[in-house]
C-alpha positions as CSV (number, residue, x, y, z in Angstrom):
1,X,-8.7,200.0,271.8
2,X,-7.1,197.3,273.3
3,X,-5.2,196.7,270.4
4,X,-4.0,200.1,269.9
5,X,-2.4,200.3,273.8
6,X,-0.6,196.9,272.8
7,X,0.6,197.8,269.5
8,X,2.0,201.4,271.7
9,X,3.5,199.6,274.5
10,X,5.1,197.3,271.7
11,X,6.7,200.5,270.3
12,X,7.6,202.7,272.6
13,X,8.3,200.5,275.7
14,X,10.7,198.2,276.8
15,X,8.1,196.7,279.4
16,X,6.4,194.3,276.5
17,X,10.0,192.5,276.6
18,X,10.4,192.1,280.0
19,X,6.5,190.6,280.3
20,X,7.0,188.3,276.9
21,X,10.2,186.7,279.0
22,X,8.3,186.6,282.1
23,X,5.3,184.7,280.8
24,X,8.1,182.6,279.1
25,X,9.7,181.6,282.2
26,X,6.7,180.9,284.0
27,X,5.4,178.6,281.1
28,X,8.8,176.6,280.8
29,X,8.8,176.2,285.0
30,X,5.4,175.0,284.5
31,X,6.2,172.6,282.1
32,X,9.9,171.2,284.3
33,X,7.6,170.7,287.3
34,X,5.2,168.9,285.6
35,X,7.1,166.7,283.8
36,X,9.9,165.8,286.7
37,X,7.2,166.7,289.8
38,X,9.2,168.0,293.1
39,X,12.5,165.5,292.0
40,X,15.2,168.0,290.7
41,X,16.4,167.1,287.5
42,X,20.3,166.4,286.8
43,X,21.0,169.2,284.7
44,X,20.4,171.3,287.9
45,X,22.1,169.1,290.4
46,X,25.3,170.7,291.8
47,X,28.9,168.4,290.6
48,X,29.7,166.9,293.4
49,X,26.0,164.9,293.5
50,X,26.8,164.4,289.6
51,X,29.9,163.1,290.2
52,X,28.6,160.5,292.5
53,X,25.9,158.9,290.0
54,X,28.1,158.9,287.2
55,X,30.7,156.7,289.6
56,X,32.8,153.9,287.6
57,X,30.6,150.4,288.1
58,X,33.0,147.7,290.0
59,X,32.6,144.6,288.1
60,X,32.0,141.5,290.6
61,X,34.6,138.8,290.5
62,X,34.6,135.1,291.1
63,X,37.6,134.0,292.5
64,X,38.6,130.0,290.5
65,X,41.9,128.1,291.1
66,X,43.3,127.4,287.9
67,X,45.5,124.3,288.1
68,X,46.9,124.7,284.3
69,X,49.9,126.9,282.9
70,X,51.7,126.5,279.4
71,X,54.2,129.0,278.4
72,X,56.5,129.0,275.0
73,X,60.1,129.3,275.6
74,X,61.5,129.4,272.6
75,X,59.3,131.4,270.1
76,X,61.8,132.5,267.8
77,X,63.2,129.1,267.3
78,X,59.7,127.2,266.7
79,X,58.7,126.6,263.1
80,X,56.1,124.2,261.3
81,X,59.6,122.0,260.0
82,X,61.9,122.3,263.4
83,X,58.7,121.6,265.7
84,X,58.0,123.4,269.2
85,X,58.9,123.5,272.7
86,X,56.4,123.8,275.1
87,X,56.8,124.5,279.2
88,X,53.5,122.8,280.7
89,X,53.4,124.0,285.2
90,X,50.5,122.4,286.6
91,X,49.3,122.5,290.0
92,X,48.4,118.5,289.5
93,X,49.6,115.5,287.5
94,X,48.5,116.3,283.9
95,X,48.2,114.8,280.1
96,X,49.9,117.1,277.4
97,X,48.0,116.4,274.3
98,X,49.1,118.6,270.9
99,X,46.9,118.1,267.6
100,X,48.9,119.2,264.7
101,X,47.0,120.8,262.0
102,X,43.5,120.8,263.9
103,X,40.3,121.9,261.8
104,X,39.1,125.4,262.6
105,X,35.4,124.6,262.6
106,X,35.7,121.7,264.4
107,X,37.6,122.9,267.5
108,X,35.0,126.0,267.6
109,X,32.2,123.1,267.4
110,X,33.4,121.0,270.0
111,X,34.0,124.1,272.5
112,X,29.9,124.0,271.7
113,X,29.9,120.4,272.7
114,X,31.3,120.9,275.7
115,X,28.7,123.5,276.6
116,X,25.5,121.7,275.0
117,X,26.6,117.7,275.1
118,X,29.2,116.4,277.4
119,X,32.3,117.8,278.9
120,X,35.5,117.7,277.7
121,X,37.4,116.6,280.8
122,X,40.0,114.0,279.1
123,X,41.8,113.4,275.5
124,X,39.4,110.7,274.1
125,X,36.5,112.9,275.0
126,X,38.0,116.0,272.4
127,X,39.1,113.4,269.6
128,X,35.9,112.4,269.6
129,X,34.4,115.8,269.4
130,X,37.1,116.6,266.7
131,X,36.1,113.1,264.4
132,X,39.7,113.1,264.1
133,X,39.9,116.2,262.1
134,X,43.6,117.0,262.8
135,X,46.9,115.5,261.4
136,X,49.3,114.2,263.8
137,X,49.0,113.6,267.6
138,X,51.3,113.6,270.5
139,X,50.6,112.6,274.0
140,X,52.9,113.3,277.1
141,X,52.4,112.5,281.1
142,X,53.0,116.0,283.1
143,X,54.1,115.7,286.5
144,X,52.9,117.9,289.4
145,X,54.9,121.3,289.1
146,X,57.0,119.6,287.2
147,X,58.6,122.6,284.8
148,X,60.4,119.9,281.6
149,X,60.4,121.2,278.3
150,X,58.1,119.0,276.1
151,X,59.2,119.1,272.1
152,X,56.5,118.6,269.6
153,X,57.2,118.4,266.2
154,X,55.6,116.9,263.2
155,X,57.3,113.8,261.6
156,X,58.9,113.9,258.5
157,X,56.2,111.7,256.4
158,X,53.9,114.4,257.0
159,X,55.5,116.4,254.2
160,X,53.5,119.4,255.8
161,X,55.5,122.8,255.2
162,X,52.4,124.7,255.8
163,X,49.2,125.2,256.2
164,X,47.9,127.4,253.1
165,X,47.0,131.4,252.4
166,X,45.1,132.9,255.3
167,X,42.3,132.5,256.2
168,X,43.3,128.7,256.5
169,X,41.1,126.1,257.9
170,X,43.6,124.9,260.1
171,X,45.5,125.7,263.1
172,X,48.9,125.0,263.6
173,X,48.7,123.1,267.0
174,X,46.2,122.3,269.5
175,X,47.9,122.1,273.2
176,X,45.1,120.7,275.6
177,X,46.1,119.7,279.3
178,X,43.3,117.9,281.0
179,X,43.6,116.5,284.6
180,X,45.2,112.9,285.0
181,X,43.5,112.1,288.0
182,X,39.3,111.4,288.0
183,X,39.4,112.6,292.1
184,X,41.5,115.9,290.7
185,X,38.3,116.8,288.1
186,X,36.0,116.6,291.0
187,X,38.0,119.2,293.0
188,X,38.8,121.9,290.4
189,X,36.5,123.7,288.9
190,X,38.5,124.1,285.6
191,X,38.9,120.2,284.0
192,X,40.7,121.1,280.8
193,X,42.3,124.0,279.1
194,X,42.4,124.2,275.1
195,X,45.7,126.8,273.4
196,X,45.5,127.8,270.1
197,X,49.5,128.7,269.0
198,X,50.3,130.0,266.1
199,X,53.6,128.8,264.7
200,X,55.5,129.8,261.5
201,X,55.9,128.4,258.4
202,X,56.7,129.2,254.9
203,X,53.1,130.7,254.1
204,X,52.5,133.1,256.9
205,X,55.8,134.4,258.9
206,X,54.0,135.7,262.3
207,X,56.2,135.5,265.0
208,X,55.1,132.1,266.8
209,X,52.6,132.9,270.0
210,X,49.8,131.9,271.9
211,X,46.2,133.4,269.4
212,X,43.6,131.7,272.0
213,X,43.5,129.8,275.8
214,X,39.8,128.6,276.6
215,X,39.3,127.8,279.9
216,X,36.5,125.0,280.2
217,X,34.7,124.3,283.4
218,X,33.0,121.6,284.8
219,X,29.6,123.0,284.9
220,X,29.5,123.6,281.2
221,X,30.8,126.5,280.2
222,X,34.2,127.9,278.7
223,X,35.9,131.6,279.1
224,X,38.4,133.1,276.3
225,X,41.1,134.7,278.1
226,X,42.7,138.3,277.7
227,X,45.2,139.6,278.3
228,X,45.7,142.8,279.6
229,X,47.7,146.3,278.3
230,X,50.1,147.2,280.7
231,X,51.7,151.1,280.6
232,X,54.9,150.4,277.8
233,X,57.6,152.2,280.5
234,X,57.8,148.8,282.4
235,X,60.4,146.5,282.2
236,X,60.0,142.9,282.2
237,X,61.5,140.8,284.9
238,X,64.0,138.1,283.9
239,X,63.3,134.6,285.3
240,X,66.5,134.4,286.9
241,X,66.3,137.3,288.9
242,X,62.4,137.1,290.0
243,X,61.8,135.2,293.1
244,X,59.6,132.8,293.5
245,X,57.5,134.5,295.5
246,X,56.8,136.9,293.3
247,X,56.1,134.5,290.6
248,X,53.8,132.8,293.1
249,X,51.8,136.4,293.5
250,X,52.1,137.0,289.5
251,X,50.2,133.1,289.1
252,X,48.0,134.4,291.4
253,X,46.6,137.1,289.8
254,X,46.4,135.4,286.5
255,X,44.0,132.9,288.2
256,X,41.7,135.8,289.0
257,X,42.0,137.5,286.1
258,X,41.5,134.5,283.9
259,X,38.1,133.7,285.0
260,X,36.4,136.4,284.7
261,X,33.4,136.8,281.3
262,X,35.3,138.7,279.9
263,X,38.3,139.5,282.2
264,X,41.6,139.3,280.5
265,X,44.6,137.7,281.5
266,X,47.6,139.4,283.2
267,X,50.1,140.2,280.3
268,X,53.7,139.3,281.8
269,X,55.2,143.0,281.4
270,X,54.0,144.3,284.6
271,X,54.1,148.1,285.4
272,X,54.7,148.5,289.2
273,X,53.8,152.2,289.5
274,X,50.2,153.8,288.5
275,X,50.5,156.0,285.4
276,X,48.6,159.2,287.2
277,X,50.4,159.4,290.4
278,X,53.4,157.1,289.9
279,X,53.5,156.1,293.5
280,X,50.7,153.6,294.1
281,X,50.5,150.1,293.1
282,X,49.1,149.2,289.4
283,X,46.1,147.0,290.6
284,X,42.6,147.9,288.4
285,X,41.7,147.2,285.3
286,X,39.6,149.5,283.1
287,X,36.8,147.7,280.7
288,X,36.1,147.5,277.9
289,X,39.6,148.9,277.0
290,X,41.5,146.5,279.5
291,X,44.5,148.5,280.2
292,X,45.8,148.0,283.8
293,X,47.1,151.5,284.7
294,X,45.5,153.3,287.9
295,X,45.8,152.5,291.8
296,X,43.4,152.3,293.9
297,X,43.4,156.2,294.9
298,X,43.7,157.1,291.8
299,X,41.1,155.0,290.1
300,X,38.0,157.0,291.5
301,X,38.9,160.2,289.9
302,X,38.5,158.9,285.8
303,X,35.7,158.0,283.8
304,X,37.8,157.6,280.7
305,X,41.0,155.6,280.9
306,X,44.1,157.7,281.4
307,X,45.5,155.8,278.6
308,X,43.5,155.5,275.2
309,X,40.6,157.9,276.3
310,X,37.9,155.6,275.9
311,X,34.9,155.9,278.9
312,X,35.0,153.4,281.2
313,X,32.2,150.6,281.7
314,X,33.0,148.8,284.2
315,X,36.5,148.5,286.4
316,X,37.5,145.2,288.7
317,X,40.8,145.0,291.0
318,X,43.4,142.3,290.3
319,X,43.6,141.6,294.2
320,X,42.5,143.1,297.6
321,X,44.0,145.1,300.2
322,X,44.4,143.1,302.6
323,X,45.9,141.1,299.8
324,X,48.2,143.9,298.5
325,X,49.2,144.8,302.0
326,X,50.1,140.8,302.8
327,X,52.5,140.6,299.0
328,X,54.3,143.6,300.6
329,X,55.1,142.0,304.0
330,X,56.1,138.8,302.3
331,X,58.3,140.4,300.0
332,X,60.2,142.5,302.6
């Protein structure tokens, strides 16, 4: 009988519906309570509280003076024959050493030394490291901020045009700069700073340029730095008409960018205005993508960079501010 009034109200009424999604709303409420308790789940939480927990992480920074600069004046002009110049500014006296045709494997081995074994605080310490896997050394004395152009080249007798097919075995040169003074290596925290430059020769025409800078540090341990994408509608400034105490504020964002795990350094095209609003201050860098594009009102409003898309990780400021709001009162 029962089954007859069913099979009815299953025909003729649109009651059996309306109870069939009943019942199913009450069992899938059940089961949401049950599984979350009282706690509301995120699907149901209104934007603004969704907004909030999906907030941009601030990466923490470690702020390190770094006492070593080298810059490349002349790429165009630098070969493997005609030799290099090289532009060392250190904040302390300094040795220039350059190691011609270095072994690959054994720079990236005594990096691990200098983790694992001993530091690499002076020359002797990488040559030994390197079992004098290089061909030809030169050594020079760097004054404090002293800014000379250092030449390296190769000597004749080397009768080295290049250095074979890619991938070679060898880099080009090897620039370390190490601390002169033993009172200097037991102030800074960075003691040596290794540059792998590229430089052209017959086999492999790239443009000459700086491929790696490791930053090594007292207590063991060594960062690679990065540089960082800037938005392409800068313009460069020209050394003769950037003031020095612009260049000072440039150095010192590089010395916080630099130290950072995986921070990049600060690539020397710098946009002035943020990409979204084009009025505030370029000053935060978006990771992993590393382009440098937002200001600091703008920067809370994306969760994928402005610039490439990708979702943001992790963000940290190049400087403060208070620091900001000092660089403009210098500068007027």
């Amino acid at each position: 009988m029962a089954a007859v009034f069913l099979v009815t109200l299953y025909e003729y009424s649109p009651l059996f519906y309306i109870t069939v999604v009943f019942v199913c709303f009450l069992v899938t409420s059940g089961l949401v309570l049950g599984w979350f308790g009282l706690g509301v789940p995120v699907i149901l939480r209104n934007s603004e509280e969704t907004e909030s927990s999906t907030r941009v992480l601030k990466k923490r920074m470690r702020q390190v003076k770094n006492p070593f600069g080298l810059e490349i004046p002349h790429p165009a002009t630098a070969s493997v024959t005609k030799g290099i110049t090289l532009t060392p500014d250190c904040l302390e006296d300094c040795i220039l050493t350059c190691y011609w045709g270095c072994s690959v494997q054994k720079l990236h081995e005594a990096l691990q030394k200098h983790v694992y074994c001993f530091r690499i605080k002076t020359p002797q310490a990488l040559e030994d490291a390197l079992y004098s896997e290089y061909l030809y050394r030169q050594q020079y004395f760097i004054k404090k901020n002293d800014k000379e152009e250092k030449y390296c080249q190769l000597p004749e007798d080397a009768r080295v045009v290049d250095f074979g097919p890619v991938p070679r075995s060898r880099y080009p040169l090897i620039a370390l700069l190490t601390l002169a003074d033993e009172e200097d290596r037991e102030i800074y925290d960075i003691i040596s700073m290794v540059a792998v430059i590229h430089i052209p020769d017959e086999s492999y025409r790239l443009s000459c340029r700086i491929l790696y800078q490791y930053l090594l540090l007292a207590q063991g341990q060594y960062h690679d730095l990065k540089q960082l994408f800037m938005s392409a509608n800068s313009t460069a400034p020209s050394s003769s008409d950037t003031s020095p105490g612009e260049r000072s504020t440039d150095r010192s964002l590089l010395e916080k960018a630099g130290l950072a795990e995986d921070e990049p350094e600060l690539h020397e095209e710098n946009s002035k205005d943020c990409v979204v609003c084009q009025n505030g201050t370029v000053n935060w860098v978006l990771l992993p993508c590393r382009h440098a594009c937002l200001c600091d009102g703008c920067v809370k409003y994306f969760q994928q960079c402005p610039m490439c898309r990708q979702f943001v990780q992790e963000s940290f400021p190049l400087c403060s501010k208070k620091e900001q709001d000092e660089g403009e009162l210098t500068h007027i």
